[in-house]
C-alpha positions as CSV (number, residue, x, y, z in Angstrom):
1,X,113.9,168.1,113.5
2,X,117.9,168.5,114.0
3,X,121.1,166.8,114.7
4,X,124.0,167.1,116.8
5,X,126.9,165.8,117.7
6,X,128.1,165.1,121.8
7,X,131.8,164.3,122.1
8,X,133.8,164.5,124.7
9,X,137.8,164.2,125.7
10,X,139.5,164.0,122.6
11,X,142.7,164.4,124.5
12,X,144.1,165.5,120.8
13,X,148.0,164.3,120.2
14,X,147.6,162.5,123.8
15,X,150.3,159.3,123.4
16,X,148.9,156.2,123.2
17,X,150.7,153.4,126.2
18,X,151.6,150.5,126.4
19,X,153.0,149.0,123.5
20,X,156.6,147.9,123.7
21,X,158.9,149.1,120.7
22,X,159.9,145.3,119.5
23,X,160.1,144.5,115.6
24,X,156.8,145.2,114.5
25,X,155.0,147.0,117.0
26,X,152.5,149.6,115.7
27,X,154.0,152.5,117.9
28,X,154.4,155.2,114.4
29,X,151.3,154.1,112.9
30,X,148.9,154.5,116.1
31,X,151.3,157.6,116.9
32,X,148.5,159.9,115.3
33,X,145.6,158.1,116.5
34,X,143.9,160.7,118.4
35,X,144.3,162.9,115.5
36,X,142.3,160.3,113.3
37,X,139.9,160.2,115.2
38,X,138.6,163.6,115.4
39,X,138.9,163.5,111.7
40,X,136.7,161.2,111.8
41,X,134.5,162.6,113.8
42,X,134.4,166.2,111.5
43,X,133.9,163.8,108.4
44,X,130.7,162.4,110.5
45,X,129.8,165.4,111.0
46,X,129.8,166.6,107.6
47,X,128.2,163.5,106.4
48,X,124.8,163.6,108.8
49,X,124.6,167.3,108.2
50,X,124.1,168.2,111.9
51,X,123.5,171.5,112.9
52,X,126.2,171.9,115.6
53,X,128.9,169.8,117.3
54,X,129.1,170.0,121.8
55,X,132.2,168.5,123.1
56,X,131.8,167.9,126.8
57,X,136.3,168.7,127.9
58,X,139.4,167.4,127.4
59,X,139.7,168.7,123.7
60,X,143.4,168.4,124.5
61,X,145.9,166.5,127.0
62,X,147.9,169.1,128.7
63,X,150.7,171.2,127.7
64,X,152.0,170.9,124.1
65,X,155.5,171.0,123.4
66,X,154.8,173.3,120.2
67,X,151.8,174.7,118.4
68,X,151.3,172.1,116.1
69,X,148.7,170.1,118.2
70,X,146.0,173.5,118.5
71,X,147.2,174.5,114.2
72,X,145.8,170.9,113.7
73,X,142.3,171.2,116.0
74,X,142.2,174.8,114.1
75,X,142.0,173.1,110.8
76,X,139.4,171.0,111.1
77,X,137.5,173.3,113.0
78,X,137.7,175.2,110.5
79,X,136.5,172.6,108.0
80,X,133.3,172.8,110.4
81,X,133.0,176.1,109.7
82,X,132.6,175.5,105.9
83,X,130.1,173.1,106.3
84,X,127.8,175.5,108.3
85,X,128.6,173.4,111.5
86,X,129.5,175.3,115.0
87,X,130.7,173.9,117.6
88,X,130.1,174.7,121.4
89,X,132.4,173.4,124.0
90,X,133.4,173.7,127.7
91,X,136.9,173.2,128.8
92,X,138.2,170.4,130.8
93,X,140.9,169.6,133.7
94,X,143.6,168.7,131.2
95,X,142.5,172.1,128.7
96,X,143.0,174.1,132.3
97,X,146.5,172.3,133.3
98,X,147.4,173.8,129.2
99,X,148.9,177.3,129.2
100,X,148.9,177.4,125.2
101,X,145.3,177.2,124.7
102,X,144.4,180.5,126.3
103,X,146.0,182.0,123.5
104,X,145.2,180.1,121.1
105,X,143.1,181.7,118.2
106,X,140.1,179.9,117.0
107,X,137.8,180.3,114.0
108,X,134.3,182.2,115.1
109,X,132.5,178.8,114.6
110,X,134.3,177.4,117.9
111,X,132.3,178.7,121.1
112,X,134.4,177.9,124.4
113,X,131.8,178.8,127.3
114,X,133.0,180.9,130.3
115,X,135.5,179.9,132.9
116,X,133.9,182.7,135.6
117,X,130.2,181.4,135.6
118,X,127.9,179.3,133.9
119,X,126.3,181.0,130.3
120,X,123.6,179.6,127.9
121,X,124.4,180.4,124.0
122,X,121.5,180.0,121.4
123,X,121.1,178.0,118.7
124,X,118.2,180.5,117.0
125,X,118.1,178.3,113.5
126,X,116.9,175.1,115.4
127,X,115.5,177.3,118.9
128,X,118.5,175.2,120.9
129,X,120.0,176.9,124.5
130,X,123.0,175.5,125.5
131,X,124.3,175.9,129.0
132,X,127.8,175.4,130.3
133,X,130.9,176.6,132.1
134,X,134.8,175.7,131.6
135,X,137.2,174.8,134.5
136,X,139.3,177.3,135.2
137,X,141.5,175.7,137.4
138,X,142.9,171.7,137.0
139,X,141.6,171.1,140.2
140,X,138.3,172.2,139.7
141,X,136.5,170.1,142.8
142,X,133.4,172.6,143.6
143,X,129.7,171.9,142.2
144,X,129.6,173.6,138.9
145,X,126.2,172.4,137.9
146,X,124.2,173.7,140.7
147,X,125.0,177.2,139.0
148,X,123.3,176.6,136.0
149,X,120.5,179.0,134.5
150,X,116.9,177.7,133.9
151,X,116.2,176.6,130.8
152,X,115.2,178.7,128.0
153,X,111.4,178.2,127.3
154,X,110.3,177.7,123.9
155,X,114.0,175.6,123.0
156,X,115.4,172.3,123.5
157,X,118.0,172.8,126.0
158,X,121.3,171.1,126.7
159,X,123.5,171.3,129.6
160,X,127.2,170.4,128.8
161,X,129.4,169.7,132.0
162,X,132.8,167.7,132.6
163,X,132.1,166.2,136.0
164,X,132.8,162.5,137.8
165,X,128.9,163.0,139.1
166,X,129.0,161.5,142.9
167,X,132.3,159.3,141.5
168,X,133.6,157.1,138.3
169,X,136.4,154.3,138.7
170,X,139.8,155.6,137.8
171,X,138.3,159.2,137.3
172,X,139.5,162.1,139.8
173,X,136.6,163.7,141.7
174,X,136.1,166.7,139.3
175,X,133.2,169.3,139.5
176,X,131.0,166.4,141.5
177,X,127.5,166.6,141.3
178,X,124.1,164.5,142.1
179,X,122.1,163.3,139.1
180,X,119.3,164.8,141.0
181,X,120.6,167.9,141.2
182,X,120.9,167.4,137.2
183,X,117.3,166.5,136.8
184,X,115.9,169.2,138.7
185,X,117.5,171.8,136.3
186,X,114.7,170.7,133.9
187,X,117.2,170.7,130.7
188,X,115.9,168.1,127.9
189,X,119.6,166.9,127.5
190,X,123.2,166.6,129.6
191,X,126.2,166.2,127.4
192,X,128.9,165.4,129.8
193,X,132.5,164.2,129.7
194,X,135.3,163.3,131.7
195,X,134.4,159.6,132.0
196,X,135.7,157.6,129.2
197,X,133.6,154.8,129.6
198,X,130.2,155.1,127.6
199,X,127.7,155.4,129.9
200,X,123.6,156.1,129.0
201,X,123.2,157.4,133.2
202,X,119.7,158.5,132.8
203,X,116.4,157.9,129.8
204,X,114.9,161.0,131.3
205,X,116.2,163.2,130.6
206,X,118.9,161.9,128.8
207,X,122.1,162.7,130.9
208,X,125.0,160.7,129.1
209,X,128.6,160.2,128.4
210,X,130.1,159.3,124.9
211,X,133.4,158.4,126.1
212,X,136.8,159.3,124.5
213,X,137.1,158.7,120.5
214,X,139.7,156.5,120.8
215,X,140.7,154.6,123.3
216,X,144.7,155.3,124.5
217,X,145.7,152.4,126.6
218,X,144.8,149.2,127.6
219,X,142.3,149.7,130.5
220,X,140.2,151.8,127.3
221,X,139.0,148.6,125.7
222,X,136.6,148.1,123.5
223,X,135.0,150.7,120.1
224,X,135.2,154.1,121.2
225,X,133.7,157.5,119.6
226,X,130.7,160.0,120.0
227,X,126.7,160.0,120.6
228,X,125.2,161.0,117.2
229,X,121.4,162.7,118.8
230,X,118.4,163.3,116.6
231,X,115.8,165.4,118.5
232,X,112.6,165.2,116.4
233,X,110.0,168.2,116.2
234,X,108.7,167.2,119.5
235,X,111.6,167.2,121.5
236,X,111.9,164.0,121.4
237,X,116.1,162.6,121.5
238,X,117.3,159.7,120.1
239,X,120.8,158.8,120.7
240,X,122.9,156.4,118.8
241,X,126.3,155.2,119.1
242,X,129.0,156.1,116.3
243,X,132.5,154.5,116.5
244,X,135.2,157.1,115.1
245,X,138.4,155.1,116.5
246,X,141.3,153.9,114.6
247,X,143.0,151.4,116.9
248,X,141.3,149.6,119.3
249,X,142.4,148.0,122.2
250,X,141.4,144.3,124.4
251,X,142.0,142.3,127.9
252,X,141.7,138.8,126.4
253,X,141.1,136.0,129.5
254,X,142.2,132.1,128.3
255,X,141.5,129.3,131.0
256,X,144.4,127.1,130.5
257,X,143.6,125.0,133.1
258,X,142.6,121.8,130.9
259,X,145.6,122.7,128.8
260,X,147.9,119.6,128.8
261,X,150.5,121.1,126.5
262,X,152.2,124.4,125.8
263,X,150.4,123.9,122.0
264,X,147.3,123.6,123.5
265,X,148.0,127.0,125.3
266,X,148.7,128.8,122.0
267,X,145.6,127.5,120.4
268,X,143.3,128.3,123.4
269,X,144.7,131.8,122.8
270,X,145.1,132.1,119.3
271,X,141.0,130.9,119.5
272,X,139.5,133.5,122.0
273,X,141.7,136.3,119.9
274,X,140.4,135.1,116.5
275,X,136.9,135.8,117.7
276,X,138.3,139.3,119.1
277,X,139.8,140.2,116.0
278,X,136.9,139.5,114.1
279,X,134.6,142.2,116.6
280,X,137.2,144.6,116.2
281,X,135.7,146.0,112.6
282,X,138.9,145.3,110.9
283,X,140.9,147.8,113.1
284,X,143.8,147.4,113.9
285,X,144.2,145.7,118.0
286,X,146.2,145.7,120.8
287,X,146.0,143.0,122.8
288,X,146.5,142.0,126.4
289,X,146.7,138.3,127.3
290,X,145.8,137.2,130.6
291,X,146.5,133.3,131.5
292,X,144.5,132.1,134.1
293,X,143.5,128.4,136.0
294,X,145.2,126.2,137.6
295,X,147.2,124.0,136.2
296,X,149.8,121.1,135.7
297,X,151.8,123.3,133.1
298,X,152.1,125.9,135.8
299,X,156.4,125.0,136.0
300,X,156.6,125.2,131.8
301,X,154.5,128.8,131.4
302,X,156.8,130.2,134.6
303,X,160.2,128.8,133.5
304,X,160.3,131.3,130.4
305,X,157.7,134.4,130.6
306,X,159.7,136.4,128.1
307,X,159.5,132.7,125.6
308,X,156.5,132.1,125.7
309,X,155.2,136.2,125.4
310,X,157.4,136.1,121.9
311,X,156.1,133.1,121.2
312,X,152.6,134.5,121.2
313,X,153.4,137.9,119.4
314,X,155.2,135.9,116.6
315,X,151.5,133.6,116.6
316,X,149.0,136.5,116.7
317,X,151.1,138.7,114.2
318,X,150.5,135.9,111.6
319,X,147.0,135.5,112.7
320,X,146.2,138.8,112.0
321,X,148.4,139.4,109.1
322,X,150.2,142.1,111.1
323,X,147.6,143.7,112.6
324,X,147.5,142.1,115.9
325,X,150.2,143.1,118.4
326,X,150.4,141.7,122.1
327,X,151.2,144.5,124.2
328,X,151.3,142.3,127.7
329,X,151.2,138.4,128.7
330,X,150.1,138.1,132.4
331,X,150.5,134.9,134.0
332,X,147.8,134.3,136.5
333,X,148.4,130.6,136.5
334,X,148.0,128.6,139.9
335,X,149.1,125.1,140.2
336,X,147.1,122.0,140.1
337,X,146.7,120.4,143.6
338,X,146.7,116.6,143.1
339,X,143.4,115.3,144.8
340,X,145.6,112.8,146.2
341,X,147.6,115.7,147.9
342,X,145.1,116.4,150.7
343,X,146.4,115.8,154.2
344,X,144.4,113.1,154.7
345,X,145.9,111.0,151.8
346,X,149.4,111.4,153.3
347,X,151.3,110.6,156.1
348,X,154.3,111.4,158.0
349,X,156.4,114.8,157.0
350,X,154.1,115.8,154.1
351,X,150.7,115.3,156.4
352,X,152.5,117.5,158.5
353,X,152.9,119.9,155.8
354,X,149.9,119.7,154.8
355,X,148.2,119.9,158.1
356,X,150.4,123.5,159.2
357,X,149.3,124.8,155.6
358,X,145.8,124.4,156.0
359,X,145.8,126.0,159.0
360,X,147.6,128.7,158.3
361,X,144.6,129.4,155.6
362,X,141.9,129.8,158.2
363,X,144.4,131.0,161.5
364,X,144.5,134.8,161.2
365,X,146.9,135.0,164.2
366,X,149.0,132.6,161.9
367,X,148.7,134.5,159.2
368,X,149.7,137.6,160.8
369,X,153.1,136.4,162.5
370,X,153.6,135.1,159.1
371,X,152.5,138.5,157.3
372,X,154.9,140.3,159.8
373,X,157.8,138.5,158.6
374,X,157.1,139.1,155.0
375,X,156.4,142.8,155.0
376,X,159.9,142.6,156.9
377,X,161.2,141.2,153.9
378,X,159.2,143.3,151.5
379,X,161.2,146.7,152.8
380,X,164.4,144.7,151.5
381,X,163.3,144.5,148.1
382,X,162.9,146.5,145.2
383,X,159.7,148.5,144.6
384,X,159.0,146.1,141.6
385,X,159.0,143.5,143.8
386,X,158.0,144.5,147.0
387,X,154.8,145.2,145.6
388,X,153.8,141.6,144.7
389,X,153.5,140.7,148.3
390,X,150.0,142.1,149.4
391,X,149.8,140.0,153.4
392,X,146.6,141.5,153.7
393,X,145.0,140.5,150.9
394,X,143.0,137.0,151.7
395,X,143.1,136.3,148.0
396,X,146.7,136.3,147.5
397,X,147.1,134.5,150.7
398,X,144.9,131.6,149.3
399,X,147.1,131.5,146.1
400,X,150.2,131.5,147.7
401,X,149.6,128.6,150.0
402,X,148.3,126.4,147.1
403,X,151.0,127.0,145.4
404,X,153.4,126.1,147.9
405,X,151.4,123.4,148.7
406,X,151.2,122.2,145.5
407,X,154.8,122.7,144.8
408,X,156.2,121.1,148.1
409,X,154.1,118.2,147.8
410,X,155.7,117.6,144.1
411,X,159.3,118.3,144.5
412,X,159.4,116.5,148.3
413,X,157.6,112.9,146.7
414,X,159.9,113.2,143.6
């Protein structure tokens, strides 16, 4: 029986975005983030006595401006090495965009596999092969994995490969390959990376992604670290999740839509973060609020964004006795049609209104001569605002004529 360790795009010294730089914002404490995160990951290491460490890319995030970022990765590989821990690793897009690391020098227990063809390394104490190839070039967009040896018979074998597979949400399309093609190589385990999501994408064998060990902005929510895997004398693998971030991040939805009051507001929100907070593991959190609902407080929550955001930061920050920091407010409040609004309750100007509103919502053709006029108006404005009118988008459509529905209707019986 052994144990290893699969981790994958540490993105060492990568910045974490996102938080503004007002009075109490965490930006120097999370600064080093990344950095405490692969020390926690050598301390787990250390701790579970496992016979090797494989980290699936990304070990770094691009250039460096200096040599401190690779001194730092030396030094706790190195603190590997006097365990009795190696560690066998491919290299990923960002490694290959990074013109210091080729010369880096690393201690012998660090194996970096091939850029020019796949190659298997042994593991002779616990009979482990371990096949994998580096990108060579950022851009690396060809099938690595269909180059892969057979496995070694007689060893538990593990094929370690940055790759999208056949395609991952906000991941680009690197070294693509089938999970078929993966199965047929007949390995007993596939440490991959690139994918920061977690992502169990096969039982048998086990073909898997840890994720990154600590998530770096807001769309990396949730705990974040590595796959601890026990392989009993059979060849059996067991794989179990072990956080090793420091600072954790979260999109936090409130309905306000029953909300009467601003107060009500802050306590909806103050409520939903609370129970956050308390499955964060006492780390520290980033959060990003995101109003939504339709509702009669719609005019109060638009009339001062920048308010009411404060107003929240200066609520959570006592709520979390400074560990809570609100890195965005979205507004994605609608407002509430009055039953009593619909063009059959009304007469005269605002039935007419009413009446040209609703069918604009199901007249494409209206919609269209409409649409033209907008995107006309759209190349007038800046980027930052051109961009919030999307005419062909039905959803937006839908919530802009409520809104103006809703609105007109108000202002025009007041």
């Amino acid at each position: 029986m052994f144990t290893f360790i699969h981790a994958a795009d540490l993105h060492l010294d990568s910045p974490l975005r996102g938080l503004d730089k007002y009075d109490g914002a965490p930006v120097e404490e999370i600064r080093a983030a990344t950095r405490r995160a692969l020390e926690n990951l050598v301390a787990l290491a250390i701790q579970e006595k496992v016979s090797f460490v494989v980290i699936a890319g990304d070990l770094y995030d691009g250039d460096w401006p200096d040599y401190n970022t690779g001194l730092f990765f030396v030094s706790l590989m190195v603190r590997l090495k006097d365990a009795g821990i190696s560690v066998y690793a491919v290299t990923g897009n960002h490694d290959a965009a990074n013109r210091i690391t080729k010369s880096l020098r690393l201690p012998d227990n660090v194996k970096i596999f091939s850029t020019a063809m796949p190659e298997t390394m042994l593991v002779e104490q616990v009979d482990v092969a371990i096949h994998g190839q580096s990108f060579e070039n950022q851009c690396t967009t060809t099938d690595l994995a269909k180059d892969y040896p057979a496995p070694v018979a007689g060893c538990f074998n593990i094929g370690v490969l940055h790759t999208s597979l056949t395609g991952r949400e906000g991941h680009d399309s690197y070294a693509p390959c089938s999970e078929e093609c993966l199965r047929a190589k007949g390995y007993d385990y596939w440490a991959l990376g690139h994918v920061h999501t977690r992502e169990i994408v096969s039982e048998g064998p086990i073909i898997a992604y840890p994720g990154n060990p600590q998530g770096r902005h807001v769309r990396e929510t949730g705990a974040k670290g590595c796959l601890l895997v026990k392989v009993t004398d059979h060849g059996a693998a067991q794989v179990e999740f072990r956080p090793l971030d420091v600072f954790r991040w979260s999109i936090v939805e409130v309905d306000v839509s029953a909300a009467e009051e601003l107060s009500e507001v802050m306590e909806a929100v103050s409520t939903q973060v609370r129970q956050v907070h308390l499955r964060a593991e006492g780390l520290p959190l980033a959060v990003r609020i995101r109003l939504t609902g339709a509702s009669p407080l719609y005019q109060a929550i638009q009339a001062d964004h920048r308010q009411l955001m404060n107003d929240l930061r200066a609520l959570l920050t006592d709520l979390g006795s400074g560990s809570i920091w609100v890195e965005k407010v979205v507004v994605d409040v609608t407002v509430a049609r009055d039953p009593a609004d619909s063009s059959e309750s009304l007469d005269g100007p605002l039935q007419e209104l009413t009446t040209y509103l609703d069918e604009t919502r199901t007249s494409s053709e209206m919609r269209s001569e409409l649409g033209a006029e907008l995107t006309e108006l759209a190349r007038r404005l800046p980027p930052e605002l051109a961009h919030a009118i999307r005419t062909g988008d039905a959803a937006w459509w839908s919530g802009v004529l409520d809104e103006v529905e809703a609105q007109l209707v108000t202002r025009l019986r007041s």
